[in-house]
Backbone and ligand atoms as CSV (ligand in chain L), in Angstrom:
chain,resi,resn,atom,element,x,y,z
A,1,UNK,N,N,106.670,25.413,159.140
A,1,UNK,CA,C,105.600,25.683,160.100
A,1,UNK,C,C,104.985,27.054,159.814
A,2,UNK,N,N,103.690,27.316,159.560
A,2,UNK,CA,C,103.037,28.455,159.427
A,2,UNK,C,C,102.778,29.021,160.989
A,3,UNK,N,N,103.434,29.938,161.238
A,3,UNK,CA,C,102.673,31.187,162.248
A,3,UNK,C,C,102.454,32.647,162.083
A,4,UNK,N,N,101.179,32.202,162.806
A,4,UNK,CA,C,100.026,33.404,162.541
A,4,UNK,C,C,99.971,34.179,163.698
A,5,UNK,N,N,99.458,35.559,163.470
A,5,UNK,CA,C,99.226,36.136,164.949
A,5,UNK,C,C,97.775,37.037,164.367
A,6,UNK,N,N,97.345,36.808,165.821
A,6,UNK,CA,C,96.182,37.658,166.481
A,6,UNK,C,C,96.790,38.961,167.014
A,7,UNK,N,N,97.376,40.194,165.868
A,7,UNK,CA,C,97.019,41.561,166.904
A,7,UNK,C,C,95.696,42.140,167.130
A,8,UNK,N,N,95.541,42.941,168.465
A,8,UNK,CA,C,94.745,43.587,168.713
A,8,UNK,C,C,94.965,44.323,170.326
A,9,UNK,N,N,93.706,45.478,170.892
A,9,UNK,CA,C,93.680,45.721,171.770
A,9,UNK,C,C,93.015,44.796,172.973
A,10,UNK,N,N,92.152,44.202,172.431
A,10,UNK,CA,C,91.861,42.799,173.763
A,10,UNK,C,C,91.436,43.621,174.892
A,11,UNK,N,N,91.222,44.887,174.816
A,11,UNK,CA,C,90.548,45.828,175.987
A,11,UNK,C,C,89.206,45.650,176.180
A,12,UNK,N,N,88.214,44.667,176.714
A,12,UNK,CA,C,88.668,43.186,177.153
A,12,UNK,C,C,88.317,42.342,175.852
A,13,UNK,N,N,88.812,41.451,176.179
A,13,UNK,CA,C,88.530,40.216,174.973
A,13,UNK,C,C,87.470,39.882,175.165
A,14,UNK,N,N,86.716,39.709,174.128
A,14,UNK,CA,C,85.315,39.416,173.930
A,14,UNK,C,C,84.779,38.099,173.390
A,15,UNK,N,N,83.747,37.848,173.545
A,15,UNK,CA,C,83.057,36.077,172.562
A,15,UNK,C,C,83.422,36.467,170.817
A,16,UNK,N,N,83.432,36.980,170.565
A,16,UNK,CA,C,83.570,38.092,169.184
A,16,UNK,C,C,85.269,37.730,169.191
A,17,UNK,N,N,86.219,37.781,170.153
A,17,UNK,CA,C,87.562,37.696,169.646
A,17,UNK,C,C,87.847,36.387,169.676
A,18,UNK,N,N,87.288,35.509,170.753
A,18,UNK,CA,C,87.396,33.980,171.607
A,18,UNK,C,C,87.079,32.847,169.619
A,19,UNK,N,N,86.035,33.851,169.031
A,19,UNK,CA,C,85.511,32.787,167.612
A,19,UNK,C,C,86.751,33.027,167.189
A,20,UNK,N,N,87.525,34.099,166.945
A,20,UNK,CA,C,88.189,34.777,165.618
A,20,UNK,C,C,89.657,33.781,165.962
A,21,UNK,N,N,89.599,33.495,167.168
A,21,UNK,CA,C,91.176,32.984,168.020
A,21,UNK,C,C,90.770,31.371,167.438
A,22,UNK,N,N,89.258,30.980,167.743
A,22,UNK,CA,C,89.198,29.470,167.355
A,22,UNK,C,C,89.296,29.102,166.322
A,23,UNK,N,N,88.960,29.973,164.877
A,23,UNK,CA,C,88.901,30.061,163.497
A,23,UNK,C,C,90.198,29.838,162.945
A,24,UNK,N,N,91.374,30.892,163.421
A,24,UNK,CA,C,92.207,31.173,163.269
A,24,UNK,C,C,93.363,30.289,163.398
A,25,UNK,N,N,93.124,28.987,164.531
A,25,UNK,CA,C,93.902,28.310,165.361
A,25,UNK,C,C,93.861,27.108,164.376
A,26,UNK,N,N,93.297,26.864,163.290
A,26,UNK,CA,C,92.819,25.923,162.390
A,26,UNK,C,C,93.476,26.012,161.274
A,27,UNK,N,N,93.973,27.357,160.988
A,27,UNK,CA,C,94.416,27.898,159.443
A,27,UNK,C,C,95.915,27.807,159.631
A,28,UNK,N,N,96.353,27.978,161.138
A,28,UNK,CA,C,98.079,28.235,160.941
A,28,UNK,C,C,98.313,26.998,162.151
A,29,UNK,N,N,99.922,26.551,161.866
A,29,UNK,CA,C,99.941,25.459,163.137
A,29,UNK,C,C,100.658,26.101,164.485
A,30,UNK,N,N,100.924,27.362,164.291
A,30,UNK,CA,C,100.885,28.109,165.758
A,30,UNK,C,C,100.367,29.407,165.643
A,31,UNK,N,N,99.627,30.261,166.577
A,31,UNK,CA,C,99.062,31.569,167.035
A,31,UNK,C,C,99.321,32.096,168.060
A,32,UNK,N,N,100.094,33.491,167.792
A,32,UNK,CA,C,100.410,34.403,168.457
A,32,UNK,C,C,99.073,35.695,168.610
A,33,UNK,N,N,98.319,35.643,170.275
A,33,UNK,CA,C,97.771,36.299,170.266
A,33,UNK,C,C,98.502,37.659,171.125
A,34,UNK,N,N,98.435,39.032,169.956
A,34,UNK,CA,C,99.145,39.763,170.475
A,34,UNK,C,C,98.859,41.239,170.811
A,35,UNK,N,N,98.840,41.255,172.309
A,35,UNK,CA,C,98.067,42.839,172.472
A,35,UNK,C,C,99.123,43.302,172.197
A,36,UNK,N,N,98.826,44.684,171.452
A,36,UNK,CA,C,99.525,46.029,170.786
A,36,UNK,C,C,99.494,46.968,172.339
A,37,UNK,N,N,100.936,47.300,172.939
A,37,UNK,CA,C,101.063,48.556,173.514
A,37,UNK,C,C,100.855,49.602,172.691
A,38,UNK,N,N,99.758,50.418,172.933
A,38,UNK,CA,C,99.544,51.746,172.158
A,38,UNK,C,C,99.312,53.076,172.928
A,39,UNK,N,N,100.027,53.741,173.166
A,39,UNK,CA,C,100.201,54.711,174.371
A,39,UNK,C,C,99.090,55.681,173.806
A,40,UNK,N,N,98.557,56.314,172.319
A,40,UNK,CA,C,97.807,56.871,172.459
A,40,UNK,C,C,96.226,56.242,173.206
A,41,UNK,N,N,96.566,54.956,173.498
A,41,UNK,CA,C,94.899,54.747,174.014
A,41,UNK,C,C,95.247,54.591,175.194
A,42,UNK,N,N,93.965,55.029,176.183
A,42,UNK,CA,C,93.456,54.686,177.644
A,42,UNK,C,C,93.009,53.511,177.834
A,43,UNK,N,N,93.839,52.321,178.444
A,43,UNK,CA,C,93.299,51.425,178.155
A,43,UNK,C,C,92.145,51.247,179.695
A,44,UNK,N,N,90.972,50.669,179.799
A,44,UNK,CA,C,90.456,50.230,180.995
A,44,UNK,C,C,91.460,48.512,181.881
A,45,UNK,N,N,91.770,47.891,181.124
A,45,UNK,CA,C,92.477,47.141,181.768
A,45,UNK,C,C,94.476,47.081,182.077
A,46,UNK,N,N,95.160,47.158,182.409
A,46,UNK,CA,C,96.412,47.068,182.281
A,46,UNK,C,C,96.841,45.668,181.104
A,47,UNK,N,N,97.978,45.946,180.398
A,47,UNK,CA,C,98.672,45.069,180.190
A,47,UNK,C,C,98.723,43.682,180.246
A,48,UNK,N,N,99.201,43.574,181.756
A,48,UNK,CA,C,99.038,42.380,182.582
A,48,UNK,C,C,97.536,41.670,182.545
A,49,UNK,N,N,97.032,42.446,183.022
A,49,UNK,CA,C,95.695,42.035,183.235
A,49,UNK,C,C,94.801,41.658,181.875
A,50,UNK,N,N,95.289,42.090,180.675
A,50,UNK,CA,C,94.537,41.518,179.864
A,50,UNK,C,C,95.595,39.807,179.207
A,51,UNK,N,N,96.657,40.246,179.571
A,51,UNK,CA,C,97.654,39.063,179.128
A,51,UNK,C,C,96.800,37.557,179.840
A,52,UNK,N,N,96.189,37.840,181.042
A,52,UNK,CA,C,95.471,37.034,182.362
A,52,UNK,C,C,94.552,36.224,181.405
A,53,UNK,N,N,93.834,37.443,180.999
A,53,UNK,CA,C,92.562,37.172,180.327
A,53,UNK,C,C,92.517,36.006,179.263
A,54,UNK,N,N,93.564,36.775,178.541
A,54,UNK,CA,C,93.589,35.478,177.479
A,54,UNK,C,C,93.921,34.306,177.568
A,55,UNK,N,N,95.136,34.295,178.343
A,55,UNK,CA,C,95.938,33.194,178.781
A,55,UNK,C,C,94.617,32.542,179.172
A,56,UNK,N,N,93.824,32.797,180.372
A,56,UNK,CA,C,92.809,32.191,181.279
A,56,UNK,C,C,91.763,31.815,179.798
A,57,UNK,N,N,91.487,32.235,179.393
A,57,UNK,CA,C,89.998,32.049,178.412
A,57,UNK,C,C,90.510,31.163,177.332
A,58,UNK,N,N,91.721,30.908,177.039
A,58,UNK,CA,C,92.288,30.567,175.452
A,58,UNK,C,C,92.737,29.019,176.230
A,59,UNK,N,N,92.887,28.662,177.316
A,59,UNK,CA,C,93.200,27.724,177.810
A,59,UNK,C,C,94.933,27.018,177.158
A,60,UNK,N,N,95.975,28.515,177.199
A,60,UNK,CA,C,96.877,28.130,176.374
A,60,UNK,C,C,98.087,26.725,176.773
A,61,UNK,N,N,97.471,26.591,177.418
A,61,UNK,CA,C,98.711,25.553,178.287
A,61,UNK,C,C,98.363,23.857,177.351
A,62,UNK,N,N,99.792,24.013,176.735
A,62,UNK,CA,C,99.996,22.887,175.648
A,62,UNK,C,C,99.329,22.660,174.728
A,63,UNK,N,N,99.018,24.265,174.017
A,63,UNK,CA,C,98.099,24.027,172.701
A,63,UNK,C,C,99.253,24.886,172.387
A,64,UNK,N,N,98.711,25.119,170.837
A,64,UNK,CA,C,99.635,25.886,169.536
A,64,UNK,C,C,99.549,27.190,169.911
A,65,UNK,N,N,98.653,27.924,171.127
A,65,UNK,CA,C,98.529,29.316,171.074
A,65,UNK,C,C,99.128,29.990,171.947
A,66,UNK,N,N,99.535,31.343,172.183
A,66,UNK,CA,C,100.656,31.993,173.013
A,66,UNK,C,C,99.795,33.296,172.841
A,67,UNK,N,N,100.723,33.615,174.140
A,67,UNK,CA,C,100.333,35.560,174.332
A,67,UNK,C,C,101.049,36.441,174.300
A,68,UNK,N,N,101.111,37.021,173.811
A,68,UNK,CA,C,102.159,38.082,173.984
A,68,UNK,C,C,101.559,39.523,174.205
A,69,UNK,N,N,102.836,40.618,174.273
A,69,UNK,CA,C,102.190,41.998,174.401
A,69,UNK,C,C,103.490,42.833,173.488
A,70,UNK,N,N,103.261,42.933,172.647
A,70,UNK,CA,C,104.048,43.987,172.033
A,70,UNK,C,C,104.150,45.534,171.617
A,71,UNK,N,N,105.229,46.460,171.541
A,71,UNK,CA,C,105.496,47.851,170.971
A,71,UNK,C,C,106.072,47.649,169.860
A,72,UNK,N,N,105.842,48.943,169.086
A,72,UNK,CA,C,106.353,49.356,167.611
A,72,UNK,C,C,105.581,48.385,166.384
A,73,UNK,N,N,106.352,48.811,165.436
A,73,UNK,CA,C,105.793,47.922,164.365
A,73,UNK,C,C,105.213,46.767,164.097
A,74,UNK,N,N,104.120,46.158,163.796
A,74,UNK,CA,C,103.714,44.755,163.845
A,74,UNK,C,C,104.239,43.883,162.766
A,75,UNK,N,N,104.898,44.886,161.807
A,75,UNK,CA,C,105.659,43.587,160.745
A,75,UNK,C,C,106.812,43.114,161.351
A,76,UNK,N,N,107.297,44.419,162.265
A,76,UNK,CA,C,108.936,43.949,162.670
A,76,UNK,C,C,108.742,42.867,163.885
A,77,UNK,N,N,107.678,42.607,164.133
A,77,UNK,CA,C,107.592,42.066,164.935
A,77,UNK,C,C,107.595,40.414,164.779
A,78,UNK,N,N,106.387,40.707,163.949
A,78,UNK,CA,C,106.075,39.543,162.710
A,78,UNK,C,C,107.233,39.033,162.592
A,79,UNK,N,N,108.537,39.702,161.812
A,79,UNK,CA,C,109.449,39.302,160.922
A,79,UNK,C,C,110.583,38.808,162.155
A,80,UNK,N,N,110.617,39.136,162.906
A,80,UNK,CA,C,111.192,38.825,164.784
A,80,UNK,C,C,110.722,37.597,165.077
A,81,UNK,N,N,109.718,37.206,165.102
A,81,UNK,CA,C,108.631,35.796,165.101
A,81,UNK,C,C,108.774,34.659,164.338
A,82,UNK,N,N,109.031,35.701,162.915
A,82,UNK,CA,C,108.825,34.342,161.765
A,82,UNK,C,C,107.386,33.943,161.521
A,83,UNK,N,N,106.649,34.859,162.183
A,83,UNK,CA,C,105.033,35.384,161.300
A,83,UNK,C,C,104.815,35.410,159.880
A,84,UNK,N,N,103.760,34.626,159.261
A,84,UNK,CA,C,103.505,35.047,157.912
A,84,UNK,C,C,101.854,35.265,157.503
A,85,UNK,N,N,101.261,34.921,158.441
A,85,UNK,CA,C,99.609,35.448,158.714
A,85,UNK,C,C,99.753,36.292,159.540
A,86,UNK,N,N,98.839,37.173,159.683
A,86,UNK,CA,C,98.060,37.986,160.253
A,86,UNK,C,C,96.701,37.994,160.395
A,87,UNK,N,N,96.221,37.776,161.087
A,87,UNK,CA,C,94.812,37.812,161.201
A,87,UNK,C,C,93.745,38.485,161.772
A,88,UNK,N,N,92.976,39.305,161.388
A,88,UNK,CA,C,92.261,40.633,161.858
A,88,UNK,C,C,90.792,39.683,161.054
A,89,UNK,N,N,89.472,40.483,162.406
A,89,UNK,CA,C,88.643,40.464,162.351
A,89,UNK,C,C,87.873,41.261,161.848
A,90,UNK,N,N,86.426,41.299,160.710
A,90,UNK,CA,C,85.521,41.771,160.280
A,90,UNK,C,C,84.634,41.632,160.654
A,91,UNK,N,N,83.700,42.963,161.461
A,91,UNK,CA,C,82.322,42.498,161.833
A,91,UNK,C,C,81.329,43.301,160.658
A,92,UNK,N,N,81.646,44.146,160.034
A,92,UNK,CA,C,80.628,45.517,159.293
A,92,UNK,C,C,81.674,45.977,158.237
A,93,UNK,N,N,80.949,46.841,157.489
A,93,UNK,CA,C,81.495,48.055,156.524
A,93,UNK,C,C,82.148,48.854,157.117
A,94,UNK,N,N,81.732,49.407,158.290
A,94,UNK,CA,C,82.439,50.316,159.229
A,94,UNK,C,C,84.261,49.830,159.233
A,95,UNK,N,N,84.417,48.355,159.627
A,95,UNK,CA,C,85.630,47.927,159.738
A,95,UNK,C,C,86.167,48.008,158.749
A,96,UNK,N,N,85.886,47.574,157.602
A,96,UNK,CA,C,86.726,47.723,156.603
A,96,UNK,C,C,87.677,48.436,155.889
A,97,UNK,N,N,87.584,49.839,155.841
A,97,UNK,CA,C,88.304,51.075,155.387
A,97,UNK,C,C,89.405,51.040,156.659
A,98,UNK,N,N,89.007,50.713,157.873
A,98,UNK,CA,C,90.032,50.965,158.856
A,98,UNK,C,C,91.304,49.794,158.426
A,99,UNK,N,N,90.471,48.371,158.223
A,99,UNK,CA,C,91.633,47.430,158.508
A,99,UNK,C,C,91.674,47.311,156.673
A,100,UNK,N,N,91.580,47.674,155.544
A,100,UNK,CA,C,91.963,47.676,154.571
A,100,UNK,C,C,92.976,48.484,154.313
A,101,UNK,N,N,93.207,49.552,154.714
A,101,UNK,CA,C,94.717,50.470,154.858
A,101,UNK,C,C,95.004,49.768,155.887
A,102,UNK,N,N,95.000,49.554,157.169
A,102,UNK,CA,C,96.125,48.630,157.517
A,102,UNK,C,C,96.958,47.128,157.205
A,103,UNK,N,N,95.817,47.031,156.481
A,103,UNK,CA,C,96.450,45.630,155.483
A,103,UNK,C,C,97.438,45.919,154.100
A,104,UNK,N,N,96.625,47.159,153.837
A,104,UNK,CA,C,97.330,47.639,152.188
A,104,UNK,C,C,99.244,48.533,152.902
A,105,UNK,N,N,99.191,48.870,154.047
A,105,UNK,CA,C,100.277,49.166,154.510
A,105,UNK,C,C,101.172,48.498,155.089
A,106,UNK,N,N,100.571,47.509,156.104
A,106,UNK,CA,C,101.160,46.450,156.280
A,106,UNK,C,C,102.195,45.538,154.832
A,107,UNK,N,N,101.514,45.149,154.060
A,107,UNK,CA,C,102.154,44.538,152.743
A,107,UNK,C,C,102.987,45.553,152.012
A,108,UNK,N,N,103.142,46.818,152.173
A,108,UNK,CA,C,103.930,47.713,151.614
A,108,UNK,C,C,105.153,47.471,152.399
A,109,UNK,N,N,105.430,47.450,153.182
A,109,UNK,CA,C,105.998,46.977,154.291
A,109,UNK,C,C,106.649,45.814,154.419
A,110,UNK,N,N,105.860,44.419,154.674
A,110,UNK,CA,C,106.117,43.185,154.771
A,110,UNK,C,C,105.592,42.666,153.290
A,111,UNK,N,N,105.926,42.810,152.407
A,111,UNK,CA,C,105.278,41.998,151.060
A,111,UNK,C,C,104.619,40.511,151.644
A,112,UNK,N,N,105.993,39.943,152.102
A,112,UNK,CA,C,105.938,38.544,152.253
A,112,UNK,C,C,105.008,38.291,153.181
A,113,UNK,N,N,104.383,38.742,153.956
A,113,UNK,CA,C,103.663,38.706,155.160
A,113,UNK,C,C,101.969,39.073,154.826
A,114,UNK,N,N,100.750,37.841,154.868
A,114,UNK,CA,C,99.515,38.145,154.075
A,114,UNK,C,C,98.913,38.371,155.342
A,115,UNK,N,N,97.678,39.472,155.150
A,115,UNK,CA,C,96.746,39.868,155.989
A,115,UNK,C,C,95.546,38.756,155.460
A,116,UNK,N,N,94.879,37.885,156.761
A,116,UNK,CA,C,93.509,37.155,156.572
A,116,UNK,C,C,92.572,37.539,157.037
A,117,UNK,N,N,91.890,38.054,156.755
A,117,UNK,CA,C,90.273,38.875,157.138
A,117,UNK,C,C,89.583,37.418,157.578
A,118,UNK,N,N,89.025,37.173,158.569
A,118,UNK,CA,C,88.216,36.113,159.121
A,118,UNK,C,C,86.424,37.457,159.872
A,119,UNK,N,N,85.319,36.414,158.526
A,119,UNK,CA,C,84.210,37.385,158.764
A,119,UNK,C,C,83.127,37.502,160.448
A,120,UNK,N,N,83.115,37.997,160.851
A,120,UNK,CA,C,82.565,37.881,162.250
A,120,UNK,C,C,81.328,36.549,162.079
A,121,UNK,N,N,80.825,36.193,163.606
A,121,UNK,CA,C,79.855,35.329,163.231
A,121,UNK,C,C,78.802,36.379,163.471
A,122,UNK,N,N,77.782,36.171,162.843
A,122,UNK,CA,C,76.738,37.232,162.820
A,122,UNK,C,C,76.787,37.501,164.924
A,123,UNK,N,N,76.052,36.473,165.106
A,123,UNK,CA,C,75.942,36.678,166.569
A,123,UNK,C,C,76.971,37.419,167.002
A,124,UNK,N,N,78.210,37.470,166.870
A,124,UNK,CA,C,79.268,38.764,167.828
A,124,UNK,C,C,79.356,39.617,166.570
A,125,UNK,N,N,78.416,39.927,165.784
A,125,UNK,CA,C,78.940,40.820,164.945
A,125,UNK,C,C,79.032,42.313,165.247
A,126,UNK,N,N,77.829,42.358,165.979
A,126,UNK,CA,C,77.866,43.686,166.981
A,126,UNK,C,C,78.717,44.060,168.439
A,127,UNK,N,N,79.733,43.062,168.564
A,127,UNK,CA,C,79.860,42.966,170.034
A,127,UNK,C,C,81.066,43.645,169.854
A,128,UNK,N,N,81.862,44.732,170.346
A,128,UNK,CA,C,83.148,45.522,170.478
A,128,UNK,C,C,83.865,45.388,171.250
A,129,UNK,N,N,84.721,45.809,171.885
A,129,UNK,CA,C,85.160,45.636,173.887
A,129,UNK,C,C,84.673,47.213,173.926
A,130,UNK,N,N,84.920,48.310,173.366
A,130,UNK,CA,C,84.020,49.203,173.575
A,130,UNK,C,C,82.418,49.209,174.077
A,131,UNK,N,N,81.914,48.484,173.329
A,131,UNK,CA,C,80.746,48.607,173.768
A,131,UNK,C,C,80.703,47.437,174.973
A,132,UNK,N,N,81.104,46.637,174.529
A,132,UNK,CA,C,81.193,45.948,175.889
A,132,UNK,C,C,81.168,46.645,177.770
A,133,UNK,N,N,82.328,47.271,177.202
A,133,UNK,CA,C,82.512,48.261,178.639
A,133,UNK,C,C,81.601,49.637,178.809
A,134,UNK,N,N,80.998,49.631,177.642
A,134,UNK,CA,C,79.805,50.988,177.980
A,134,UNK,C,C,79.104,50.328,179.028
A,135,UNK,N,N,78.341,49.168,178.356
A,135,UNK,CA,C,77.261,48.641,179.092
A,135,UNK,C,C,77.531,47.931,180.378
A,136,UNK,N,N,78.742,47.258,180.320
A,136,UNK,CA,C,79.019,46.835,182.089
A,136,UNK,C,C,79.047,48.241,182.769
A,137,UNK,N,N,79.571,49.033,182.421
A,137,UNK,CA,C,79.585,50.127,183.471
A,137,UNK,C,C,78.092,51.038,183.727
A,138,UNK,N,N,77.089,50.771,183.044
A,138,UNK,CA,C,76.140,51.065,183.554
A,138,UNK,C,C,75.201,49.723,183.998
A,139,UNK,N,N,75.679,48.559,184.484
A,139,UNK,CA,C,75.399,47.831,185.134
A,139,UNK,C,C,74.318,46.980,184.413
A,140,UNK,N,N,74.589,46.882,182.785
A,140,UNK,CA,C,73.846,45.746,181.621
A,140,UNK,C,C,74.627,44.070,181.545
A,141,UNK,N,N,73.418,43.487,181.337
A,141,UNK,CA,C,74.165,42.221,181.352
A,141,UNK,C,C,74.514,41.885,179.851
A,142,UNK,N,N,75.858,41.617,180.173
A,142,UNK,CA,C,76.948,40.986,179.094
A,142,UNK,C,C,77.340,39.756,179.017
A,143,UNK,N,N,76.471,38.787,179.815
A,143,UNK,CA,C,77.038,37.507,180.550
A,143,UNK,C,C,77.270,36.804,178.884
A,144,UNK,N,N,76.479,37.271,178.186
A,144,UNK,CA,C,76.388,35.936,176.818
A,144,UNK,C,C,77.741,36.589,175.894
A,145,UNK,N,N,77.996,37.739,176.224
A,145,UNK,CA,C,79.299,38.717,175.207
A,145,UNK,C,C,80.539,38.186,175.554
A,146,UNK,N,N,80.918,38.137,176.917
A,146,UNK,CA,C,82.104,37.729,177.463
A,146,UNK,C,C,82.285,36.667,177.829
A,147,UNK,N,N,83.891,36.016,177.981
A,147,UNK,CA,C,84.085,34.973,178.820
A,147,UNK,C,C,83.660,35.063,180.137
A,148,UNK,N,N,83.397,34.293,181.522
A,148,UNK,CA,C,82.880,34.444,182.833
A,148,UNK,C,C,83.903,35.249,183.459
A,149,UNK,N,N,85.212,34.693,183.203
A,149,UNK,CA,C,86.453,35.664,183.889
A,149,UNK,C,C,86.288,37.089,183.191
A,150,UNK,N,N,86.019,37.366,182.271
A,150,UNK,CA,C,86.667,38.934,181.842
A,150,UNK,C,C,84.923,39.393,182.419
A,151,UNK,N,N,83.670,38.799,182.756
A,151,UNK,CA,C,82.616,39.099,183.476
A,151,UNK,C,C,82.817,39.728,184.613
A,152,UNK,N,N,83.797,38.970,185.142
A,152,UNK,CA,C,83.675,38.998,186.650
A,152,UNK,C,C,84.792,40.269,187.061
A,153,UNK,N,N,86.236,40.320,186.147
A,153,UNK,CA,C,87.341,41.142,185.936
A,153,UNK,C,C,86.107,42.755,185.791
A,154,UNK,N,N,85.280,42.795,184.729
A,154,UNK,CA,C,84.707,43.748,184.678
A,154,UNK,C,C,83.722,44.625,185.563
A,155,UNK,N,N,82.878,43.466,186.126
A,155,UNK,CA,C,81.893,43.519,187.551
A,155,UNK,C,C,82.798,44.393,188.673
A,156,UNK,N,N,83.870,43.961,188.832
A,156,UNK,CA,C,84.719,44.038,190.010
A,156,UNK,C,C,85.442,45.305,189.291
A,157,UNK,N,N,85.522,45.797,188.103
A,157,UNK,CA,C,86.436,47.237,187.607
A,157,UNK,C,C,85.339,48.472,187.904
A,158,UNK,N,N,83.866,47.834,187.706
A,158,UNK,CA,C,83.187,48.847,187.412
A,158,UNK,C,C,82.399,48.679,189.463
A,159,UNK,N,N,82.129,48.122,189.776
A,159,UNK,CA,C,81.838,47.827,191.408
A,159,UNK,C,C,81.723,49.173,192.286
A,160,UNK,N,N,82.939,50.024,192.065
A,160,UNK,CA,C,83.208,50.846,193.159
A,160,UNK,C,C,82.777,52.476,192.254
A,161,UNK,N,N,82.161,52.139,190.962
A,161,UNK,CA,C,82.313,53.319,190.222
A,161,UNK,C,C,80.358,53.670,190.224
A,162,UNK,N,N,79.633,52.655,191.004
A,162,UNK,CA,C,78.144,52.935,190.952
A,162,UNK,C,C,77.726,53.712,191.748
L,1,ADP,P1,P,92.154,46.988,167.677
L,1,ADP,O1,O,92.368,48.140,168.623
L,1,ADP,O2,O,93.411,46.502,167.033
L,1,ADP,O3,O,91.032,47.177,166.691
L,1,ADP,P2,P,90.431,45.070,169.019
L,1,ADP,O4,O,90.738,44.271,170.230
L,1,ADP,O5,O,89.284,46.031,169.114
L,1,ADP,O6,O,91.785,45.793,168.658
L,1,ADP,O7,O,90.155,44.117,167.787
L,1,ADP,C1,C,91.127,43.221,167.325
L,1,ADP,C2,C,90.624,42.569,166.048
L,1,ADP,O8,O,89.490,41.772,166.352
L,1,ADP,C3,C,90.176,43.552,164.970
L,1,ADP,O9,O,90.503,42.999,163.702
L,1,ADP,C4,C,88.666,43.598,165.133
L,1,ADP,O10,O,88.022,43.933,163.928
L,1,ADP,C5,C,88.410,42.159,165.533
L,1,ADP,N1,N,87.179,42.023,166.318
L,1,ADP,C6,C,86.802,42.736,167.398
L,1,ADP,N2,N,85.600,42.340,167.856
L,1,ADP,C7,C,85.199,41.342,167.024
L,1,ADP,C8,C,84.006,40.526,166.931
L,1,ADP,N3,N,82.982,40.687,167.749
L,1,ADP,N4,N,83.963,39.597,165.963
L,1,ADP,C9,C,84.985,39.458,165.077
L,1,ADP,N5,N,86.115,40.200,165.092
L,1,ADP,C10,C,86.225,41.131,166.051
């Protein structure tokens, strides 16, 4: 059985991550989508609350896909799993240098374990959860960027901050 995982921050999950999860769900016969605890970042959503998200948007109940939230290393994690994809998203040039050392380190690491670059679709090629949350919080519509739940999760984060 091939399993693959989706790391990332998912601070919120975007139409941009929702393709990369459907793409992805095709190539391996199970997917682990997995937010990274990373204490140097501020996240805008908790933990929990993005675990919601996905679960809710990925419709995981009796498909091949799962959620998780993990700390430390992503190979050891991988190798904890029985992971042998990885799968990270490309939207630009910008991405590349970032997730090409994390791929070229990753395999220093996990030999056995291949990084799959899956290329954005043009349409979310611009779409971030960064920018995402710039523009909800100055009260721009994102309705076509996001799922309706992480819409409404966001409406209701940013609500009391106008
Ligand atoms: P990280 O903090 O690990 O970069 P993100 O949640 O920002 O976490 O992104 C997770 C992965 O999804 C990364 O590989 C990123 O390049 C990819 N990604 C983010 N947004 C998009 C998008 N709109 N289209 C395709 N891939 C994306």
């Amino acid at each position: 059985m091939r399993i693959g995982i989706y790391p990332g921050s998912f601070d919120p999950l975007t139409n941009g991550h929702l393709d990369i999860i459907g793409r992805a769900k095709q190539i391996c016969d199970r997917l682990i989508i997995a937010i990274a605890k990373n204490s140097a970042k501020q996240p805008l959503f908790s933990v929990q609350e993005r675990l919601e998200m996905i679960s809710r948007c990925c419709h995981c109940e009796g498909s091949s896909v799962e959620t998780v939230a993990f700390e430390g290393l992503l190979v050891d994690f991988c190798r904890a799993q029985g992971v042998s994809l990885i799968f990270r998203g490309l939207r630009a040039i910008v991405d590349f240098e970032y997730e090409y050392a994390i791929a070229l380190m990753n395999k220093k690491l996990a030999p056995g374990i291949e990084t799959v670059f899956l290329m954005a679709q043009s349409e979310y090629s611009f779409v971030s959860s960064n920018m995402v949350k710039e523009v909800a919080s100055y009260g721009g519509d994102i309705t076509s960027l996001v799922p309706q739940f992480v819409n409404e999760m966001l409406q209701h984060r940013f609500s009391g901050r106008k």
